[in-house]
C-alpha positions as CSV (number, residue, x, y, z in Angstrom):
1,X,0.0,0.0,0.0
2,X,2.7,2.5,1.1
3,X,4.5,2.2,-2.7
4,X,0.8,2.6,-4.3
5,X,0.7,5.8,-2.1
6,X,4.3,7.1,-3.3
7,X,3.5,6.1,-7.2
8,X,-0.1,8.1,-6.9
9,X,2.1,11.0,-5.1
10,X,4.6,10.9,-7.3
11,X,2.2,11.0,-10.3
12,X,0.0,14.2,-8.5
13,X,2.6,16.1,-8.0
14,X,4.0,16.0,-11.4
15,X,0.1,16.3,-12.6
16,X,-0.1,19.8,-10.6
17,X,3.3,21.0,-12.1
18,X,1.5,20.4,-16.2
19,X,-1.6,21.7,-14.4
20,X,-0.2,25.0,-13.8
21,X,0.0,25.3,-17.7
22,X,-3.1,23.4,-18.5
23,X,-6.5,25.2,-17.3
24,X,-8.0,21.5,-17.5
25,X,-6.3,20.7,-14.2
26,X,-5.6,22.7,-10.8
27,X,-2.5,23.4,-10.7
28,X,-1.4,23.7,-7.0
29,X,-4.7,21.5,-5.7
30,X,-3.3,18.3,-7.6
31,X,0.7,19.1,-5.9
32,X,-1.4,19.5,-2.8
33,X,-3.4,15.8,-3.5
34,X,0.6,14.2,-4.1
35,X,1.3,15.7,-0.7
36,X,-1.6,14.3,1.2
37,X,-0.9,11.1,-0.3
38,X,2.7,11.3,1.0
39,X,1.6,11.6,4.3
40,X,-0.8,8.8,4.1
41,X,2.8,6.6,3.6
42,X,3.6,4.1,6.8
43,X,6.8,5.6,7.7
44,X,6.0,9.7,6.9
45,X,5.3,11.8,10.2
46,X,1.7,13.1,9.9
47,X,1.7,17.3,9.9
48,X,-1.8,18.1,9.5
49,X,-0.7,22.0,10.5
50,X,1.6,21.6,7.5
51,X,-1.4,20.1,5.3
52,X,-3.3,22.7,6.1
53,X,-1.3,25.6,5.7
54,X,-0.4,24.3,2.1
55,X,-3.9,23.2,1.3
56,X,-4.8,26.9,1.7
57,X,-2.3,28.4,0.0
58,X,-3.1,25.7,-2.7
59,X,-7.1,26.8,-2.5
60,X,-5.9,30.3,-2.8
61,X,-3.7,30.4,-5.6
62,X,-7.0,28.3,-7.4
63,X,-9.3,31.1,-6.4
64,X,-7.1,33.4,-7.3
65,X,-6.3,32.0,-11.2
66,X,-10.0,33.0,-12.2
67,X,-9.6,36.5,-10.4
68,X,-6.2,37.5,-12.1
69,X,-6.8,37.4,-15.6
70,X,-10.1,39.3,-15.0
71,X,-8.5,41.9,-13.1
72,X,-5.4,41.9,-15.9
73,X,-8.6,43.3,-18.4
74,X,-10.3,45.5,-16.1
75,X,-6.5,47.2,-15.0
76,X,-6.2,47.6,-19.2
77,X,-9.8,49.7,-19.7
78,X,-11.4,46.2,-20.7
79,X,-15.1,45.5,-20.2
80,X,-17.2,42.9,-18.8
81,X,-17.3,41.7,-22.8
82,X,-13.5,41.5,-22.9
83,X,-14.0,39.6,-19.6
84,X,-16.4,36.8,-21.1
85,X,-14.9,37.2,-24.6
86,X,-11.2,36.2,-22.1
87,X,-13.0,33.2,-20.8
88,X,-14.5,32.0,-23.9
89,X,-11.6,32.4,-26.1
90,X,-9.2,30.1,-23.4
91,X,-12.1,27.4,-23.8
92,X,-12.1,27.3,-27.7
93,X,-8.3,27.9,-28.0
94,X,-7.5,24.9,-25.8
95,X,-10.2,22.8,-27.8
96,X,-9.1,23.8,-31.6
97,X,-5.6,24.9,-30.7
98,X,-3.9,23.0,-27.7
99,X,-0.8,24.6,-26.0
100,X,-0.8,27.3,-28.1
101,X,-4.3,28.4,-27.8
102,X,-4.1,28.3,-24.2
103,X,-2.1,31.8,-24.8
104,X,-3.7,32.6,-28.4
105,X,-7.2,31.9,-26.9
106,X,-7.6,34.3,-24.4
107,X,-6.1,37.2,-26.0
108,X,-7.6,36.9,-29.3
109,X,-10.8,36.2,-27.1
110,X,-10.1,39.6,-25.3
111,X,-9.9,41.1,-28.5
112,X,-13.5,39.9,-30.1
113,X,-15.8,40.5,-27.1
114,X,-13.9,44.4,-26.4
115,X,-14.7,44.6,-30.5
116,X,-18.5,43.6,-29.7
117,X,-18.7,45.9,-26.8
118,X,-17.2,49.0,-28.4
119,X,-16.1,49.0,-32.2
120,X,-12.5,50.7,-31.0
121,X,-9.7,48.6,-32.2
122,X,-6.8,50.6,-29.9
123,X,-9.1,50.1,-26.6
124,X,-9.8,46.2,-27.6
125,X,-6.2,45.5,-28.2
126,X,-5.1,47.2,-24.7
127,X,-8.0,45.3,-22.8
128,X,-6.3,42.2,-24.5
129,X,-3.2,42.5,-23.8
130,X,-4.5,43.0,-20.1
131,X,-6.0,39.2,-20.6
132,X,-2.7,37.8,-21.4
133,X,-0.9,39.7,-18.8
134,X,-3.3,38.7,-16.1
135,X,-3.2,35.2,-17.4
136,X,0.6,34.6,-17.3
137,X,0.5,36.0,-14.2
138,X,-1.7,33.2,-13.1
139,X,0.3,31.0,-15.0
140,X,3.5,32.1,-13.3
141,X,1.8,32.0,-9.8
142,X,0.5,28.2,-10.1
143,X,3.8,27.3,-11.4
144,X,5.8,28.9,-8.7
145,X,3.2,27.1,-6.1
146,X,3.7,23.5,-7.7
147,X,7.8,23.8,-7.7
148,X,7.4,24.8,-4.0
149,X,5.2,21.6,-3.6
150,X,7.6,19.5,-5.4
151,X,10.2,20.7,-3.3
152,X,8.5,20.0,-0.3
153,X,7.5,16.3,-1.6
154,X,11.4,15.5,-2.3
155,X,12.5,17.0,1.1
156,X,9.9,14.8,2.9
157,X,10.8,11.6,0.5
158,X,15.1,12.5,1.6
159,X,14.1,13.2,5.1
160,X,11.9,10.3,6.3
161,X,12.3,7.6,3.6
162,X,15.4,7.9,2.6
């Protein structure tokens, strides 16, 4: 049981890292599943203050990814369209585009819904370029989050099973 706990760890953790890049998954929340998993292992000391601690930072940082990209619009002049036209355009470039319209998608999704809103080509560009700001900075934040959790996940593997 305690190697079909480090294998689904081991697997969540690297999940959360590709989920900082990928919408689809949580980010931080699947590096914090790989942690609780670790701690579910025979000979790993149970922390729950340290389980909770990350799991709120973790909850946070998930919270936070829908909040960032809207306020990266509304900081650039962009709309409640530019908003929705964001959300929209992530959805359909991830479906049609993969990787790349994870970035193409939101921008270009930015763009559409500020053109809907308000034919003005200068104030639709700015309010997307707000989009991909605020969404790399969610990116960047997620990221940062599930190295930290990875880092935490090897110290515990050196320290008490090693």
């Amino acid at each position: 049981m305690d190697i079909l706990f480090l294998v689904l760890s081991i697997v969540l953790i690297l999940l959360g890292i590709a989920g900082s890049f990928l919408p689809v998954l949580p980010g931080p929340l699947t590096s914090w599943g790989g942690l609780l998993l670790l701690h579910y292992h025979s000979k790993v000391e149970q922390n729950p203050s340290f389980l909770w601690i990350t799991f709120g930072i973790a909850l946070a940082v998930f919270l936070l990814d829908y909040i960032i990209p809207a306020l990266g619009t509304k900081k650039f002049g962009g709309t409640k369209s530019g908003v929705y036209g964001a959300s929209i355009g992530l959805l359909v470039g991830l479906l049609f585009l993969g990787p790349f319209g994870v970035l193409a998608g939101p921008f270009f999704g930015a763009y559409v819904g500020e053109l809907l809103h308000d034919n003005n080509q200068k104030k639709a560009l700015k309010s997307a370029l707000g989009s991909l700001i605020g969404f790399l900075g969610g990116v960047f934040i997620k990221f940062s989050v599930a190295i930290i959790y990875l880092y935490f996940f090897c110290a515990i593997i050196w320290k008490q099973l090693l």
